[in-house]
TIDREN-671092 format. One record per residue (C-alpha): residue in one letter; residue number from 1; x, y, z. Coordinates in Angstrom, 3 decimals, decimal comma. Each point is the difference from the previous one (the first is absolute). Example, Ala and Ser with C-alpha at 12.3 -4.5 7.8 and 13.67 -1.06 7.14 Angstrom:
# TIDREN-671092
(r A 1 (12,300 -4,500 7,800)),
(r S 2 (1,370 3,440 -0,660)),
***
This chain:
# TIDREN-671092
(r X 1 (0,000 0,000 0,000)),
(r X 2 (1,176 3,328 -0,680)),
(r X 3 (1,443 2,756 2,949)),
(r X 4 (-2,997 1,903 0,677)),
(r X 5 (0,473 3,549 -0,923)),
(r X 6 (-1,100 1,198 3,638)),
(r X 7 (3,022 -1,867 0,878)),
(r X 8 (3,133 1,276 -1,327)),
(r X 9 (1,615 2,770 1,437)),
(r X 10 (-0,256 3,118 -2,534)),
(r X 11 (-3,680 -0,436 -0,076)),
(r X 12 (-0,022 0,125 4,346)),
(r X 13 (2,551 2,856 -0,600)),
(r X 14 (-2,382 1,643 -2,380)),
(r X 15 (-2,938 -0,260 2,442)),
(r X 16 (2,180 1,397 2,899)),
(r X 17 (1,141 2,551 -2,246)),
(r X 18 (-3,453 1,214 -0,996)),
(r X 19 (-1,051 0,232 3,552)),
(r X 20 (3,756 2,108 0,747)),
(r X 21 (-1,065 2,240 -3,200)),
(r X 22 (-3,856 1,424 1,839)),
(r X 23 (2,192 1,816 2,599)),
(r X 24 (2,321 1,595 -2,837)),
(r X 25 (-1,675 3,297 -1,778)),
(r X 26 (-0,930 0,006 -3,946)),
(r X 27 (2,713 1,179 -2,065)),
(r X 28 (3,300 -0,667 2,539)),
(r X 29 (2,199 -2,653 -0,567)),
(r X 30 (0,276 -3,648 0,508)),
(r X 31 (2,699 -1,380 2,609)),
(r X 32 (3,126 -0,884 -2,550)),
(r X 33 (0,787 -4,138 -0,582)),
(r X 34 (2,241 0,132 2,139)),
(r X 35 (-1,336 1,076 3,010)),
(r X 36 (-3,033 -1,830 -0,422)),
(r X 37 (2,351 -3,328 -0,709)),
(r X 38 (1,294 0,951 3,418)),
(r X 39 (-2,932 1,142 1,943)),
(r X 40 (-2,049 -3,455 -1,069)),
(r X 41 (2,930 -2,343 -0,157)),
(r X 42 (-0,783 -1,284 -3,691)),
(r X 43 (2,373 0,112 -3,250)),
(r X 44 (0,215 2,748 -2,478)),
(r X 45 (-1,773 -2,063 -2,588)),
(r X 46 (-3,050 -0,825 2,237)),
(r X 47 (0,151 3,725 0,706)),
(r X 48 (-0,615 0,884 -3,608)),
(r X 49 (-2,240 -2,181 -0,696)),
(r X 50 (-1,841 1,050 2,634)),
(r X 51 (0,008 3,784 -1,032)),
(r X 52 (-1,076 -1,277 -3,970)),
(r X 53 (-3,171 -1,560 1,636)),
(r X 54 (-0,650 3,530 2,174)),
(r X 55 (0,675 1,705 -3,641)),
(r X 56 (-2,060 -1,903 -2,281)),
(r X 57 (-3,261 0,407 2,916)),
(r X 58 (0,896 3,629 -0,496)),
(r X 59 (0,607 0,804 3,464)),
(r X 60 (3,484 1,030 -0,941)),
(r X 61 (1,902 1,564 -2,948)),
(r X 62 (3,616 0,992 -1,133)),
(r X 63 (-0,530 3,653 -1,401)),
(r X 64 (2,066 1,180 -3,473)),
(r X 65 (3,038 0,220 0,865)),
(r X 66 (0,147 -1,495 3,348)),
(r X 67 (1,445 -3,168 1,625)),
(r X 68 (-1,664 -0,043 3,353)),
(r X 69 (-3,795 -0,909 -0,540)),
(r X 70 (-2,461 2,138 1,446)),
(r X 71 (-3,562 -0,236 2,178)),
(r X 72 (-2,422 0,643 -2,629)),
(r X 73 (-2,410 3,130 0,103)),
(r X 74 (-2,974 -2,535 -0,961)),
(r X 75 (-0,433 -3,196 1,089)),
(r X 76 (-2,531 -2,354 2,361)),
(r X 77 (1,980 -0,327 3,420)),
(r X 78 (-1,985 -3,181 0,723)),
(r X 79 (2,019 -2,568 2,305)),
(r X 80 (-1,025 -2,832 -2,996)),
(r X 81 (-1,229 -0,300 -3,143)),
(r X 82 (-2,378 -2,477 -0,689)),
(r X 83 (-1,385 -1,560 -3,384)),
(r X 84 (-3,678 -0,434 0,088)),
(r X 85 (-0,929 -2,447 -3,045)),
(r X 86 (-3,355 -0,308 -1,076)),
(r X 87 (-2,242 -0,806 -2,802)),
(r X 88 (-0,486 2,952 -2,687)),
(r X 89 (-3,812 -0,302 0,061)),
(r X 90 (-2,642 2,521 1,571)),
(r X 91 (-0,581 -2,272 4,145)),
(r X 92 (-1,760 0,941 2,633)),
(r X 93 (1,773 -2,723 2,293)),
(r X 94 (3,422 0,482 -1,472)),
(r X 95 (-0,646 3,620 0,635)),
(r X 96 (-0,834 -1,039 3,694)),
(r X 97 (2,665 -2,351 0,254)),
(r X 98 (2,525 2,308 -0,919)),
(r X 99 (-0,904 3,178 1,754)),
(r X 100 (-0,078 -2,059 3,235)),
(r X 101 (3,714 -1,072 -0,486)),
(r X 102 (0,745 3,811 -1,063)),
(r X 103 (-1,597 0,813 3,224)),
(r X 104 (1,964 -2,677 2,347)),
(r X 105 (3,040 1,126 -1,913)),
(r X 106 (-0,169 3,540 0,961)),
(r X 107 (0,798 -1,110 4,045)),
(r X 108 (3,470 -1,522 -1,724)),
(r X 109 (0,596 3,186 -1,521)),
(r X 110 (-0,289 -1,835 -3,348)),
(r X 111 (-0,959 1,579 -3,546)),
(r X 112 (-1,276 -2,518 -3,156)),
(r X 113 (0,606 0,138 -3,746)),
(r X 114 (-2,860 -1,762 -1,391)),
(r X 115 (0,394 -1,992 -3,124)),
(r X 116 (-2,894 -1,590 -1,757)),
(r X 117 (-0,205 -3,215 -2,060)),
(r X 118 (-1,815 -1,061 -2,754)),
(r X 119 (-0,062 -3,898 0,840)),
(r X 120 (1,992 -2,461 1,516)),
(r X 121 (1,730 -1,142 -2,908)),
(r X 122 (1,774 3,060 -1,209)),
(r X 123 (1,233 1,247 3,710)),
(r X 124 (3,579 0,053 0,812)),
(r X 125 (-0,058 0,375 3,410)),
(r X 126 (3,378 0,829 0,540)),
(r X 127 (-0,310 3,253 -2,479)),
(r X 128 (-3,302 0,692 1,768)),
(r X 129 (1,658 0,566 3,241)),
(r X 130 (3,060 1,864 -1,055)),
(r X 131 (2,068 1,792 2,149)),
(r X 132 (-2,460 -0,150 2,725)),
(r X 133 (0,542 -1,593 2,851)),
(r X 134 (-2,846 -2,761 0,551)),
(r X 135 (-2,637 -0,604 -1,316)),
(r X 136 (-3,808 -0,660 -0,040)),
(r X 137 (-1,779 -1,972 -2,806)),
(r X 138 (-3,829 -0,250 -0,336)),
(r X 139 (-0,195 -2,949 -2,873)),
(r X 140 (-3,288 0,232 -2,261)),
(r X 141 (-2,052 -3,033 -0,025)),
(r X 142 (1,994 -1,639 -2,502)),
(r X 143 (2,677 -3,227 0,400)),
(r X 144 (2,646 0,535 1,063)),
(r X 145 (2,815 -0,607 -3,090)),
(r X 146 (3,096 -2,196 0,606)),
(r X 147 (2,844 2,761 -0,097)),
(r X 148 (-2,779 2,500 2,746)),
(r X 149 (0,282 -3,549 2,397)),
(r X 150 (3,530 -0,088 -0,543)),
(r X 151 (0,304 3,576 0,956)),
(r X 152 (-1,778 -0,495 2,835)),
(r X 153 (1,742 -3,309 1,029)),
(r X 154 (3,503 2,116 -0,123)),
(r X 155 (-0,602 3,775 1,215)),
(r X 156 (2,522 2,101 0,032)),
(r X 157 (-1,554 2,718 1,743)),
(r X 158 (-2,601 -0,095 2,861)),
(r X 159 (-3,165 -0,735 -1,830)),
(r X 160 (-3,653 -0,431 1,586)),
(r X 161 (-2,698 -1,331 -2,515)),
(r X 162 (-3,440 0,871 1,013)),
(r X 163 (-3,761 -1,133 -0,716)),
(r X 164 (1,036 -3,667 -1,928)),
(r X 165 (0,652 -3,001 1,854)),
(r X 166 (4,052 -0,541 -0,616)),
(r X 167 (0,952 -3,585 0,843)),
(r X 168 (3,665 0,771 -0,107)),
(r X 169 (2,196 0,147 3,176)),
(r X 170 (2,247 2,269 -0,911)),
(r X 171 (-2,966 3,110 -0,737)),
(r X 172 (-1,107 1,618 2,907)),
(r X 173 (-3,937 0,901 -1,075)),
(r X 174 (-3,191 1,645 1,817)),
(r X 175 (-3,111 -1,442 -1,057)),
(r X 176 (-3,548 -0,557 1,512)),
(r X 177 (-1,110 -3,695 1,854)),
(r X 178 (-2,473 -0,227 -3,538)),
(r X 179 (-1,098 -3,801 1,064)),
(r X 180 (-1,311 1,576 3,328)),
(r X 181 (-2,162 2,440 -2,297)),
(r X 182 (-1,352 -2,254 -1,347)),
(r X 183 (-0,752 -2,058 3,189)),
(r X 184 (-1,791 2,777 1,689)),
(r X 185 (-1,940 1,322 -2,756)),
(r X 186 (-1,508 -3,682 -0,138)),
(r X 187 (-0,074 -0,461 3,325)),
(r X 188 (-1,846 3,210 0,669)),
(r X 189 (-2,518 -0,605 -2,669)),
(r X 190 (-0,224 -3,603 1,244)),
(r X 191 (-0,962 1,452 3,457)),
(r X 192 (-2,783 2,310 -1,279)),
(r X 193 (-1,159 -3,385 -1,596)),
(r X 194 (0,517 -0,418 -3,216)),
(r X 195 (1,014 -3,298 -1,850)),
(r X 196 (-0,098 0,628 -3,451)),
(r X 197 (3,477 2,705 0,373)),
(r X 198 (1,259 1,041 -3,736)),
(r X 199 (3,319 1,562 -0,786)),
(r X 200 (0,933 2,283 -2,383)),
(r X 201 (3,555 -0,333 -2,017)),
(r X 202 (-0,411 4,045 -0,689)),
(r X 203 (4,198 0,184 -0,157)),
(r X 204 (2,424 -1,364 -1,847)),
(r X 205 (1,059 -3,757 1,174)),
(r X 206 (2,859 0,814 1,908)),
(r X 207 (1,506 -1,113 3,171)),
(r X 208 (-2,227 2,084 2,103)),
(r X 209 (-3,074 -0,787 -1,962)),
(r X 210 (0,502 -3,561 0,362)),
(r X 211 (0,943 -0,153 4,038)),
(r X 212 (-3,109 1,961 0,217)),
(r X 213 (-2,291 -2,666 -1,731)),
(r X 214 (1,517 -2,725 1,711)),
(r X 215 (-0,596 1,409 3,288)),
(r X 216 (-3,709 0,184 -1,172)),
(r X 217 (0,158 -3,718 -1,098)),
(r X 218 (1,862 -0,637 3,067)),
(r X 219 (-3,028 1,395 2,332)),
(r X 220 (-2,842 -1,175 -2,188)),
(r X 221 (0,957 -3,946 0,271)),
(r X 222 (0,548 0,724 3,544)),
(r X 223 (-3,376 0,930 0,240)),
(r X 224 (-1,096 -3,418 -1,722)),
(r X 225 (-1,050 2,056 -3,660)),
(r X 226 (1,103 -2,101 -2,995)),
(r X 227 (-0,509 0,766 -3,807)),
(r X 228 (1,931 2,857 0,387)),
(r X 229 (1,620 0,598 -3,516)),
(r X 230 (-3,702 0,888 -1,389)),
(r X 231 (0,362 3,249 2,523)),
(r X 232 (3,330 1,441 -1,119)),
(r X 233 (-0,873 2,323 -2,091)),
(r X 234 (2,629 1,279 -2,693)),
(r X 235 (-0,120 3,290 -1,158)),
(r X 236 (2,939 0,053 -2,260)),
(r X 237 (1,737 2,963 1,043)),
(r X 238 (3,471 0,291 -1,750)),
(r X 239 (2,990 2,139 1,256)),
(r X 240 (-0,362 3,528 -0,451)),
(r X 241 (-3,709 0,064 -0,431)),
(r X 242 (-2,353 2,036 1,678)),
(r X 243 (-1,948 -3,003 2,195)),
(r X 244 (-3,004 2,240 0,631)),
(r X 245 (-0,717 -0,018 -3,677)),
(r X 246 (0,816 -3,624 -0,382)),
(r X 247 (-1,971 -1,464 3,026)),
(r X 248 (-2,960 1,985 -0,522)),
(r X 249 (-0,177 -1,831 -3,491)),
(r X 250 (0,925 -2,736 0,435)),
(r X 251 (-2,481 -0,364 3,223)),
(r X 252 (-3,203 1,792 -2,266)),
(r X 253 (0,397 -3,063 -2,180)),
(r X 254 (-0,062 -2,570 3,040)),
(r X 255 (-3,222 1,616 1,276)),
(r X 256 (-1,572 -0,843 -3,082)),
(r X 257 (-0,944 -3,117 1,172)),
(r X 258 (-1,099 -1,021 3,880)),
(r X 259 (1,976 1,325 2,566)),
(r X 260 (1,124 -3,320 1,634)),
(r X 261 (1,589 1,278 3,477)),
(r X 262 (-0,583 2,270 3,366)),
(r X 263 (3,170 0,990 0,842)),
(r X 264 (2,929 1,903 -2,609)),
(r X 265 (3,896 0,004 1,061)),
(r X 266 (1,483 2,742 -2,642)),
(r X 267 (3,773 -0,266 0,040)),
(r X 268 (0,648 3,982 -0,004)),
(r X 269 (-2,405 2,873 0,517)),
(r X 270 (0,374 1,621 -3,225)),
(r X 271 (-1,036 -3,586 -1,857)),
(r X 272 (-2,980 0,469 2,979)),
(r X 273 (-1,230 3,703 -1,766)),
(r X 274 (-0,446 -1,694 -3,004)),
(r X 275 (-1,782 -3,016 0,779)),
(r X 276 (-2,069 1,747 2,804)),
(r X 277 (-1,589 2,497 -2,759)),
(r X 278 (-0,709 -3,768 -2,179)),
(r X 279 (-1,907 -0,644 2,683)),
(r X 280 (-1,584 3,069 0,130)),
(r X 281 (-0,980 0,012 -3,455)),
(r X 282 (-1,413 -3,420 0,511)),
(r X 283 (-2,126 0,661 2,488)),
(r X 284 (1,974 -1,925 2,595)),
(r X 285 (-0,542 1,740 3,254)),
(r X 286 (3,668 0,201 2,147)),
(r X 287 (-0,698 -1,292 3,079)),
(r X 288 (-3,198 -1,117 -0,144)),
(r X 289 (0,363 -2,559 -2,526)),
(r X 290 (3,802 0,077 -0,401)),
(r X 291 (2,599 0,580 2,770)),
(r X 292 (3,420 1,244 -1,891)),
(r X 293 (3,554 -0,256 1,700)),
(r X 294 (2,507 1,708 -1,744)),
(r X 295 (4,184 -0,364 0,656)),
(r X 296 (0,243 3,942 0,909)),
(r X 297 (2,945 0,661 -2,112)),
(r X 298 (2,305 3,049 1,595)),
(r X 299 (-2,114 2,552 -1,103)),
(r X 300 (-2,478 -0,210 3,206)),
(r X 301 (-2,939 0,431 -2,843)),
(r X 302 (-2,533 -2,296 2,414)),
(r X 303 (-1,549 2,332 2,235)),
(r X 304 (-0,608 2,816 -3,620)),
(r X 305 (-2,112 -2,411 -1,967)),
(r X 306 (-3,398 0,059 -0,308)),
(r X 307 (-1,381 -2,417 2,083)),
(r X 308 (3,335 -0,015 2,018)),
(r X 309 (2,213 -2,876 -0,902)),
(r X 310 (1,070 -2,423 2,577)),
(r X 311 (3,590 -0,931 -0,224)),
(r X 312 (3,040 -2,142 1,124)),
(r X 313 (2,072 2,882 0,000)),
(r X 314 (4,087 1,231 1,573)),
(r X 315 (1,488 2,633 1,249)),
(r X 316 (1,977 0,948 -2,765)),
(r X 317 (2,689 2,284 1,904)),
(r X 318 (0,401 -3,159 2,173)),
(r X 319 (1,440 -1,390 -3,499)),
(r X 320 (2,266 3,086 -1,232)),
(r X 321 (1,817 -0,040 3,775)),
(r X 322 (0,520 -3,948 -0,334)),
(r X 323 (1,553 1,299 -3,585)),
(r X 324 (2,067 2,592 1,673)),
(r X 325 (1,093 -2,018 2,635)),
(r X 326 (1,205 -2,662 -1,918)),
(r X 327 (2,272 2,909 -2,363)),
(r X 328 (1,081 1,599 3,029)),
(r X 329 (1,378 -3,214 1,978)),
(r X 330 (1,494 -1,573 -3,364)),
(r X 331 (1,700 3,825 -0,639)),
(r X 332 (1,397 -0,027 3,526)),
(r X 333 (1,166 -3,687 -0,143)),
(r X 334 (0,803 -1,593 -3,664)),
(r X 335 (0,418 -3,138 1,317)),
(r X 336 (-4,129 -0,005 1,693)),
(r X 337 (-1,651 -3,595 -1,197)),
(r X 338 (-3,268 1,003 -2,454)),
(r X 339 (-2,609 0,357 1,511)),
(r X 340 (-4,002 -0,583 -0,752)),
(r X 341 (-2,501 1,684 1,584)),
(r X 342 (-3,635 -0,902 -0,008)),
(r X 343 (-2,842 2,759 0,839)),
(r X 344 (-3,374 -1,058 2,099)),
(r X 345 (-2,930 0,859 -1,709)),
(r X 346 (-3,198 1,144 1,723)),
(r X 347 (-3,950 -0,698 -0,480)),
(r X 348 (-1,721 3,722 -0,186)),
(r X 349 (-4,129 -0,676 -0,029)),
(r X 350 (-1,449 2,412 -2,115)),
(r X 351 (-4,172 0,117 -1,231)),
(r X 352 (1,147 -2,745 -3,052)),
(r X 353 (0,460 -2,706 2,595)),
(r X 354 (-1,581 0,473 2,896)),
(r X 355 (-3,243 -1,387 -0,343)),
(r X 356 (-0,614 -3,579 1,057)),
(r X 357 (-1,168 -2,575 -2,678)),
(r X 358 (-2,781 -2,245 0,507)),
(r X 359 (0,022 -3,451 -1,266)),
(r X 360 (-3,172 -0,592 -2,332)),
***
C-alpha cells in the first residue's frame, strides 16, 4: 500500500506551516529555508516542498524579483482545506448532506473546495481532491467502478465517504442504519394494524435503497406476512431523475386497477410527494384508507406536506459531526484505523400514519 500523504513529513510541515503563517501579516515575508529547516528539525528539501504546496494553495507567493516568498494579500486563512465531492445534479439531500459537514467543519476552522461529478465512471478521485488536504465524497447512486474501489481500498489522503454503504476496511464512511428504516416504518405501520404493508422503490437501487427494503422484508416475515414480492412496488427511478415526477407516474398507473394494501412504506419523502398526490387524484383518502410512511430523507420535508408526512427520519448534523470527526482525528493522527459510523434513525408520527387500521 502506498505512504499515505497525511504521513510524510513536508505535508505535516505544510500543515504546521499554515497554522505558523495566520499569526504573520499579508504582504511580509516568509521565515527563509533555513531557519525554518532549523526551527522544525526537517531537511531543506522537505522544506521546499513544503513551501511549493503553501504556493500552489495560494497562501504564499515569491514577488518579481524576489527570493524570499511572501504572505499573500488574498488568501482563505482556514486551518484545512477540505474537498467536498459530490454529484453535479440539482439535490435536496446532497445539498443537506453537505451543508451539515460545511457546518461541523467550521468548529475545525476548516474551508471546502467543492468539486462536482458527472458519474462514477469518469471521476478521478485523486484530481478531484487536489491539493486539499482530505477529503469528503458523496457518491451518486451509481456502482461503484473498479479503479473508484481501488481508490478507496488505497487512500492516500484522509478520505470519509458518506450516504453509500462502503464495505471496504480501509474507507472510513458516515451513513444512516437504512435496514432499521425500514424496520420501523413496518413495524410502526404493523402496530397501527395493518397487514397488507407495500413499499415503494421511488430511488435508484442502491445500497441504501436496498438495506432499506430488506429491513421492511425483515419486519414483515417477523410479523408472520408472506407473499411479499407482490407489495414491492417499483417505481423505476433512475439516477439523476427527479423521483417526484417519476413516482407520481409510475404510482397513477398502479391505481388504475384495485388498490390491494392498507399500509405504504415510501423509501424517501420526495418519492412520498409524488405518490401521495396519485393518491389524491385517485380518490384514495391518506389516512383513512391508506396510512403512508415515508424514509424522511435530510430535508425534514415531513411535518410541510399536506396531510403531514410521517417519517423515519435523522438528525442530519448528527451525520456532518460524525464526518468531521472522522477528518479531524485521521488529520491529527495518519496512522487512525478507518472508521464507519452508523446514524440512528427516528420514528416522527405525523397525520399520514397515525390513525389505527381496522381489520375488515
Amino acid at each position: 500500500m502506498p505512504r499515505r500523504l497525511a504521513a510524510t513529513k513536508h505535508f505535516r510541515l505544510s500543515q504546521r506551516l499554515r497554522q505558523e503563517l495566520r499569526a504573520i501579516p499579508a504582504g511580509q515575508q516568509v521565515p527563509t529555508v533555513q531557519e525554518l529547516r532549523a526551527s522544525h528539525g526537517v531537511s531543506i528539501a522537505t522544506v521546499e516542498r513544503a513551501l511549493r504546496r503553501l504556493e500552489r494553495e495560494g497562501l504564499i507567493h515569491r514577488p518579481a524579483g524576489r527570493q524570499r516568498f511572501v504572505v499573500a494579500e488574498v488568501h482563505d486563512r482556514a486551518l484545512r482545506r477540505i474537498a467536498l465531492i459530490r454529484p453535479d445534479y440539482p439535490s435536496s439531500n446532497a445539498d443537506a448532506i453537505c451543508r451539515a459537514v460545511v457546518e461541523a467543519g467550521r468548529g475545525y476552522d476548516w474551508s471546502f473546495d467543492l468539486s462536482s461529478f458527472r458519474d462514477l465512471g469518469g471521476l478521478d478521485l485523486g484530481r478531484a481532491i487536489g491539493e486539499a488536504d482530505a477529503a469528503v465524497f458523496l457518491p451518486s447512486s451509481e456502482a461503484f467502478p473498479g479503479h473508484l474501489l481501488d481508490a478507496l481500498r488505497q487512500p492516500r489522503k484522509p478520505l470519509v465517504v458518506l450516504h453509500q454503504h462502503v464495505e471496504i476496511g480501509t474507507a472510513s464512511s458516515v451513513s444512516v442504519d437504512d435496514r432499521q428504516v425500514g424496520r420501523l416504518a413496518a413495524r410502526h405501520l404493523l402496530a397501527l394494524g395493518h397487514r397488507r404493508i407495500a413499499i415503494t422503490l421511488d430511488q435508484p437501487h442502491d445500497s441504501t435503497v436496498m438495506e432499506r427494503l430488506a429491513g421492511w422484508r425483515e419486519a414483515m416475515a417477523e410479523a408472520g406476512q408472506s407473499g411479499l414480492d407482490e407489495l414491492v412496488l417499483d417505481c423505476g427511478v433512475e439516477s439523476g431523475e427527479d423521483a417526484r415526477q417519476v413516482a407520481y407516474r409510475s404510482f397513477l398507473r398502479r391505481l388504475e386497477a384495485p388498490v390491494a394494501f392498507t399500509g405504504l412504506f415510501c423509501i424517501s419523502a420526495f418519492g412520498a410527494m409524488g405518490v401521495l398526490r396519485a393518491l389524491r387524484e385517485r380518490a384514495v383518502a391518506v389516512p383513512d384508507r391508506v396510512s403512508v410512511v415515508a424514509y424522511g430523507d435530510e430535508v425534514g420535508l415531513g411535518a410541510f406536506l399536506n396531510p403531514p408526512l410521517t417519517v423515519v427520519e435523522i438528525d442530519v448534523k448528527a451525520y456532518g459531526r460524525a464526518a468531521a470527526e472522522i477528518l479531524d482525528r485521521q488529520l491529527t493522527d495518519p496512522q487512525s484505523p478507518a472508521r464507519q459510523v452508523v446514524i440512528a434513525p427516528h420514528l416522527v408520527v405525523h397525520e399520514t400514519g397515525e390513525r389505527r387500521h381496522e381489520q375488515g
